[in-house]
C-alpha positions as CSV (number, residue, x, y, z in Angstrom):
1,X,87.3,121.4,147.7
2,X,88.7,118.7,145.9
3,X,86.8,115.4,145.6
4,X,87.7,111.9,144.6
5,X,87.1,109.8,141.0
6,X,84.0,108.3,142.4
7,X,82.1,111.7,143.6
8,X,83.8,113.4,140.1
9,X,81.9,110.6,138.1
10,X,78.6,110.8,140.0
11,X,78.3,115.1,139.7
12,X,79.3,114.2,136.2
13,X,76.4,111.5,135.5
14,X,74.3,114.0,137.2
15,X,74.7,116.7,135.1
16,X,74.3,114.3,132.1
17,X,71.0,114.0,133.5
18,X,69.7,117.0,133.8
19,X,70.7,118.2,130.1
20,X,68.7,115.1,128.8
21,X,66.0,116.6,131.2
22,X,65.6,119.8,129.6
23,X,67.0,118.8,126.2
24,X,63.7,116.1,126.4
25,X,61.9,119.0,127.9
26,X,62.8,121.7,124.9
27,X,61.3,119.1,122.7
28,X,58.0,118.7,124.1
29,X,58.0,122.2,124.0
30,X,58.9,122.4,120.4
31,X,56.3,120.2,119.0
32,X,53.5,122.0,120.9
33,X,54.8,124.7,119.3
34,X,55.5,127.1,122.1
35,X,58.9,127.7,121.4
36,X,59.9,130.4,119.0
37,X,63.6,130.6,119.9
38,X,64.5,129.0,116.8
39,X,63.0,132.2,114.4
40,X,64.8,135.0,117.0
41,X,68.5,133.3,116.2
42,X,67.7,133.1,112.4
43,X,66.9,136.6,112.9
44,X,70.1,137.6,114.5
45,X,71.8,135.9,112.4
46,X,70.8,137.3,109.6
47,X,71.4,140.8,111.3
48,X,74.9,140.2,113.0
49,X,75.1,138.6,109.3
50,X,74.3,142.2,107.4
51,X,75.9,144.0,109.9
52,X,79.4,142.4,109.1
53,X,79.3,143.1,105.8
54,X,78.6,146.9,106.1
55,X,81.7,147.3,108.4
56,X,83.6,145.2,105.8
57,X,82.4,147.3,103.6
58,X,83.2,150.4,105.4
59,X,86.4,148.8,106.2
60,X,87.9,148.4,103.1
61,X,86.7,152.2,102.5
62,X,88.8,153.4,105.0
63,X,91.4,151.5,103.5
64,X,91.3,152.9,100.3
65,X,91.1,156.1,101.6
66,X,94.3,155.9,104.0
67,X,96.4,154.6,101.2
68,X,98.8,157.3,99.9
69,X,98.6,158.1,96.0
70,X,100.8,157.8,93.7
71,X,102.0,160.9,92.2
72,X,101.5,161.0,88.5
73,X,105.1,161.5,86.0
């Protein structure tokens, strides 16, 4: 379905709308204090965050370990 610069502006301006809708929503939200979304992403952040470095870690094992030696003279 294609549609013309006037109804493409309009669906646009539309949509606008509705994210300061629920962006205006999430905030009364927030200050009544029902929203805890905020604490879970820290969370999995930090996790995701702790994770990466233990399969760095474990990366730069395998590394080492796959590395052929040098024979001694």
């Amino acid at each position: 379905m294609l549609m013309d610069g006037y109804t493409v502006h309009r669906v646009r301006q539309e949509q606008k709308k509705d994210q300061l809708r629920q962006a205006a929503q999430w905030r009364l939200l927030h200050k009544a204090g029902l929203v805890r979304e905020l604490q879970i992403k820290r969370s999995a952040c930090w996790l995701l965050c702790q994770l990466g470095r233990v399969l760095v870690s474990l990366g730069e094992q395998l590394e080492q370990i796959g590395q052929p030696r040098l024979a001694a003279n």
